[in-house]
N, C-alpha and C positions, 0 to 999 in steps of 0.2 A: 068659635068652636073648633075650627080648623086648625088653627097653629094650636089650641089647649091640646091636639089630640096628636097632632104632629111633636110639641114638644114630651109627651109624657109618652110615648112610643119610644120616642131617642133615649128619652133618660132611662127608660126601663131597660132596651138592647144597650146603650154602654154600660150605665152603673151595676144593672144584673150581670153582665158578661165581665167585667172587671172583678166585682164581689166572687163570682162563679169561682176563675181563677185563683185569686187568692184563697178562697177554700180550697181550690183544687191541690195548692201548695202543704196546707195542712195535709190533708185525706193521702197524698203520694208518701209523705216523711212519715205518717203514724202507720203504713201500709208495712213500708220500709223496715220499722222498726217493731211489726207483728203487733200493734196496737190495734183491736177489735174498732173496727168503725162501725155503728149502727146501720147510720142514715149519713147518706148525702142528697142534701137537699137544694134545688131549687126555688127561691122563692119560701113564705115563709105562710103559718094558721095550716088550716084544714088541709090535708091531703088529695089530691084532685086525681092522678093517677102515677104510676110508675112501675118497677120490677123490682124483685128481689134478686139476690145474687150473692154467694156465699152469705155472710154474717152480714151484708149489708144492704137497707133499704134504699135504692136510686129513687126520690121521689119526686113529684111537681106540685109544689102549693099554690093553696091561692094567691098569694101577694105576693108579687113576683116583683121583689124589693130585693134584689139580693141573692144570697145562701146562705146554707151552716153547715157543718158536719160535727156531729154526735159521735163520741168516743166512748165507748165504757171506764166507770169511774171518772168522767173530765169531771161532774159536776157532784161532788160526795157531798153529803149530809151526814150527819152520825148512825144516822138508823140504817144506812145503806155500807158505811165505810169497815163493816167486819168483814159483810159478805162480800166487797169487791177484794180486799184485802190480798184472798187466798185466791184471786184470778189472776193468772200471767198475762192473761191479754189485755187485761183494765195500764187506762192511759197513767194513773201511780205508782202501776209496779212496774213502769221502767225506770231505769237511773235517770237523775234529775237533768244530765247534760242531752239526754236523747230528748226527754220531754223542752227543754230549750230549743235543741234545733226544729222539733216540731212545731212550737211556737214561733222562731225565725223562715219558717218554709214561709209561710202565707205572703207577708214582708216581701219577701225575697222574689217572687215571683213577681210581685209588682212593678218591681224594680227593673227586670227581666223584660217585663213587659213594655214599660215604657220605653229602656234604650231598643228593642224591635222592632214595636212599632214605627219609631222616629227612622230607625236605619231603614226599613221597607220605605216610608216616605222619602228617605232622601235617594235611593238607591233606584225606584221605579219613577216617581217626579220631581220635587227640588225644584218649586213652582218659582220663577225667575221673570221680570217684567218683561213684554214683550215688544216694549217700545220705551228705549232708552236713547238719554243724552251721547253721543260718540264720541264727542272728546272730554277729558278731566275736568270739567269746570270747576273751579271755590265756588260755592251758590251763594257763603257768606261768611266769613270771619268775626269769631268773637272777642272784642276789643279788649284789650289785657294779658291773650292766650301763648302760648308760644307760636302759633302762627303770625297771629298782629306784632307779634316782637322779632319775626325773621323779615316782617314789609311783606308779609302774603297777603293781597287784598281781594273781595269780593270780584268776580267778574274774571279773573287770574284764569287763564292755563295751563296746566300742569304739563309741562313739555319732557321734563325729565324729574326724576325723583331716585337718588342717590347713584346706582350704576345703571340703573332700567331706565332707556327712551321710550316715549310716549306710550308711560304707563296706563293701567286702569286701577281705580280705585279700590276693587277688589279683585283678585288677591294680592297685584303688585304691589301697592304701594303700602296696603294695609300688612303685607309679610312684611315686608321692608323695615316699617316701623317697628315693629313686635322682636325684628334682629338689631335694634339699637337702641333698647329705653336708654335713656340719661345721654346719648351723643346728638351730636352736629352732621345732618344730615342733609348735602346738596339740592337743592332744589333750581330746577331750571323753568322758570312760565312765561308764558307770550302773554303780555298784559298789551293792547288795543296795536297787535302787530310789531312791540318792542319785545324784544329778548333780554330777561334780567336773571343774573343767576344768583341765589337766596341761600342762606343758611338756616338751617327749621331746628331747633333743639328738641330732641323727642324726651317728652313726659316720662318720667321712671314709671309709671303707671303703666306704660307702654307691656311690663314685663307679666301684667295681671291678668286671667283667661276675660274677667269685665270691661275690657279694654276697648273703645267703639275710636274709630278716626276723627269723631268729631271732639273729642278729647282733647286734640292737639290745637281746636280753634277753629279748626276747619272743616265746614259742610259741604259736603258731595252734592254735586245735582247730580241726581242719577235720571230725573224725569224731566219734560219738557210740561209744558200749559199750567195753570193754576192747580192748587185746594178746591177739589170738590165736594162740599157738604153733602153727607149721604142722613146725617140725622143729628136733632139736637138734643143734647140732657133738660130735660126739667129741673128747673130751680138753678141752673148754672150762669156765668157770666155771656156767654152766646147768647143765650133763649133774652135775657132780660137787655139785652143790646139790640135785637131783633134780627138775631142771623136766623134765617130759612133756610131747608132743606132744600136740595137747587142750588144754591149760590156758590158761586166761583170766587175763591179770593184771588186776586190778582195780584194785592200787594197790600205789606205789613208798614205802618209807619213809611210807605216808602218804599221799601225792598222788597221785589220777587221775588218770594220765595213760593217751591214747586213742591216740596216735599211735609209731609206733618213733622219730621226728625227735627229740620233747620228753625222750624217754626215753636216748636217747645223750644230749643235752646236758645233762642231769641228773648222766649218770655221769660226761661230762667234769668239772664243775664238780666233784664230791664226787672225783673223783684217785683212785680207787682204793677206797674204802672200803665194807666190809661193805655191803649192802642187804637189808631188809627185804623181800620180795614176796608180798602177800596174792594169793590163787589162787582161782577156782573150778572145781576139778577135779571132771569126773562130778556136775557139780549141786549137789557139798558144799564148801565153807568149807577152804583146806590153808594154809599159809604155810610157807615156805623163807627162809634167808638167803645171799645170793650174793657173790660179792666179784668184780670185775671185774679182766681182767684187760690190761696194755697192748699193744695189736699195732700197731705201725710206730709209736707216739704216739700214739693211737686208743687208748679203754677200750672193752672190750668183755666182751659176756656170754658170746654165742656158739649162737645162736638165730634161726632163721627165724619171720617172723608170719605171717600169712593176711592176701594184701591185702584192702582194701574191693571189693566188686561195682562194676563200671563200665558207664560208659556213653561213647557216641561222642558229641563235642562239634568237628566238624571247622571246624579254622582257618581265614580268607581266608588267598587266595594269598601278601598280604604277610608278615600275620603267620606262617601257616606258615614263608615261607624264612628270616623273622628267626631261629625255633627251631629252624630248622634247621644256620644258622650258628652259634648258642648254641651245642647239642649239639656241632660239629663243633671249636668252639675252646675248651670247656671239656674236652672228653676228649681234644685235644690237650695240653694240656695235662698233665692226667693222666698221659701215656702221658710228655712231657718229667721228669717226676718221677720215673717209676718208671728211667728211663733214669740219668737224675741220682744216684737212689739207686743205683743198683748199682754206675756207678762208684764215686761217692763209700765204695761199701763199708756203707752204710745198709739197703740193703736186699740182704738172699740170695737168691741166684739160685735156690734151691731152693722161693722161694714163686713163681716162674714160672709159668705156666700154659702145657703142651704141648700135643700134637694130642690125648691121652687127653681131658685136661681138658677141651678146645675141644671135642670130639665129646661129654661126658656133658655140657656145657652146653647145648649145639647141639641133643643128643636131646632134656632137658626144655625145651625155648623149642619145641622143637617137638610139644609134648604139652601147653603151657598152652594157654588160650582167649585170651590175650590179645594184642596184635599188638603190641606196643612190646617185648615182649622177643624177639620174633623180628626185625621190623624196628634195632629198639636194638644187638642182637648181630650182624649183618651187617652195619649200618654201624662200629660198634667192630671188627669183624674189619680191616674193609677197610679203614678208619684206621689201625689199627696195619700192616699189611700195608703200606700205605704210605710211613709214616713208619719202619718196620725197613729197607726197601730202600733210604733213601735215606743210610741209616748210610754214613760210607766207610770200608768195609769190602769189601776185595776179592771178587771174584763176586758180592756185592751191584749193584746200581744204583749207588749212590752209591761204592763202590769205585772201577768203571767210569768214573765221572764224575772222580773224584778224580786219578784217574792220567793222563786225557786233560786236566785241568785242568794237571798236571805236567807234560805233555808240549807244552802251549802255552806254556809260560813258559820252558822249557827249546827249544823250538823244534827240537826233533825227538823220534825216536821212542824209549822207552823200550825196553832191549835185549830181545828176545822170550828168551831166557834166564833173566835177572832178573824178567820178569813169568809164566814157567811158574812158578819158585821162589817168587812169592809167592803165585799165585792156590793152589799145591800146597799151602803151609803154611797158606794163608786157610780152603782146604776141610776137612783135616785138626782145625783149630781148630774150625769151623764143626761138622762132624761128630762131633764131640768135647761139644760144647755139648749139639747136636742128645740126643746119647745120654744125656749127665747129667739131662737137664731129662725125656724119655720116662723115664726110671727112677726119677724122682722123681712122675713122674706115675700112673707103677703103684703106686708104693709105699705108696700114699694110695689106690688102691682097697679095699675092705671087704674081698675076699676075701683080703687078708692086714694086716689086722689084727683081732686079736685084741678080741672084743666080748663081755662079761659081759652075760648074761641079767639 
């Protein structure tokens, strides 16, 4: 009852407080542009209390899911559309481009919102591990990579890396790389006290903002001690090989590896195949073997680790906004793929995440100690929040815009008939969605499914 009441608080203060905003982006552009706003509303049903204030009702509902703001004339029916006709402040009778950027405020806000958020987190903390490896080690090289073809091998110390001595792995070495895709690039490492000097061909890839250093074949250790299991998925290849919660992987096939990074590009390269995982469970000595399995093209085990302890390391102003537009156009991106995938039919709409999901993620971000997965998740809400509205897709934003886009090319107005029939059938769809993806989102709650002791 605890965590139900801790997660549906979280999701109510961010997704309300996010939703808020983006109406707030509306309510300021149709202010702007002398369009009567009724109501702004928090929350949504019955009226509980609020103020009035010029032409506009400030109110607080009961379902505090959200907001809206009421515009006169946004929602015409025929029986109403003579009398709004002759009103200048109804949201119709302004020119079709102002009602657009009306419709782009909400959007936009989102958007606004996300890259602040991220920059406030990077610029106040910019959560950094607090106990890290000091010198450059390779934790692992992927056989085939342009590292394994320069003779960079696992256990290697990075002594020098192009004009930079006894670089670090971020920012040196990884700027370094990012200023020479497609060259030959010096490499100096102390392999077991011998000094060998390496030529690395950096990946043209090297030039894309997707660009990680283990691209080039080689895994960073940034951490010292094993994989600490913090929790296992149901139904995944961990739980059915009998990894526990507690367990320390010591080593994979063989190899120490310290980080989850080195350990997925491991299982990528081996495609699927049996693994060996030495354990130290409860202080004793266990080994397991697992077989990974593929999710969206992804090998996976299906196990949470225990991050490293952190510390705050806050960014200058600049650098901060640069991470901040990072984050903001790399999970755009993300968010264009999973879009891509569904139409394309690649991905199911049943691995979606609904308001369940969003609120037991929202609870634990709000039960960590750390500030990037609280900050992380509210700007990713409000990204995707954004980028969903501008879908066009009727009752959307982007619907909205879609159809006054049609109506300036066409040079008049679309028949108020034809657009009840399709915002009807939009909402219908909509709410249909809405249902499948909530049922899908209970149905992965614990309390029904079935769990052997």
């Amino acid at each position: 009852m605890q965590q139900f009441l801790i997660s549906a608080a979280a999701f109510i203060v961010l997704v309300g407080l996010i939703v808020i905003l983006h109406e707030l982006g509306h309510f300021i552009m149709a202010k702007l542009f002398g369009v009567r706003v009724e109501a702004f509303s928090f929350g949504f049903g019955p009226r509980l209390f609020g103020f009035k204030y010029g032409d506009t009702d400030y109110k607080v509902c009961l379902l505090p899911l959200g907001g809206f703001v009421k515009m006169t004339g946004e929602n015409l029916t025929e029986e109403s559309a003579d009398e709004i006709a002759s009103d200048p402040a109804a949201f119709t009778a302004k020119p079709r481009w102002q009602r657009m950027l009306i419709g782009l405020a909400g959007p936009v806000v989102n958007f606004l919102l996300a890259l602040v958020l991220m920059f406030f987190y990077y610029v106040l903390f910019n959560e950094v591990p607090s106990v890290t490896v000091k010198d450059t080690v390779v934790e692992w090289v992927t056989p085939g990579s342009p590292a394994a073809e320069a003779g960079i091998q696992t256990g290697d110390i990075v002594r020098g890396f192009g004009d930079v001595s006894n670089p670090s792995w971020r920012p040196q070495i990884y700027e370094q790389i990012k200023l020479d895709p497609g060259q030959y690039v010096p490499v100096v490492v102390d392999r077991g006290g011998q000094t060998l000097t390496l030529s690395l061909h950096v990946p043209s890839v090297a030039k894309t903002e997707e660009f990680d250093i283990g691209d080039t074949g080689m895994q960073p250790q940034y951490l010292p001690g094993p994989i600490q299991v913090a929790q296992v998925q149901s139904g995944y290849p961990a739980q059915q090989a009998g990894l526990r919660v507690g367990d320390q992987i010591e080593a994979v096939d063989g190899h120490h590896f310290h980080s989850i990074d080195t350990l997925l590009a491991y299982m990528q390269w081996e495609q699927g195949k049996p693994m060996t995982l030495t354990l130290m469970r409860n202080g004793a000595p266990a080994q397991i073997t697992a077989t990974p399995k593929s999710v969206d093209g992804v090998w996976k085990l299906g196990f949470g680790y225990v991050p490293p302890p952190m510390r705050n390391d806050p960014l200058p102003f600049v650098a901060a906004w640069k991470k901040s537009g990072a984050f903001f156009s790399d999970n755009s991106m993300i968010v264009a793929k999973v879009l891509h995938g569904l139409f394309t039919h690649r991905l199911s709409i049943s691995q979606l995440m609904g308001p369940v999901g969003i609120a037991q993620v929202a609870g634990e971000a709000a039960q960590t100690k750390d500030w990037m997965s609280k900050f992380g998740l509210a700007s990713m809400i409000s990204l995707q929040l954004g980028i969903l509205n501008l879908m066009p897709f009727p009752i959307l934003d982007g619907g909205m815009i879609l159809l006054l886009l049609i109506e300036s090319v066409m040079h008049r107005d679309i028949s108020l008939i034809i657009k009840e029939r399709i915002y009807t059938a939009a909402f219908v769809v909509l709410m249909a969605f809405f249902a499948f993806v909530l049922f899908n989102d209970v149905s992965r709650l614990g309390v029904f499914t079935h769990i052997k002791p």
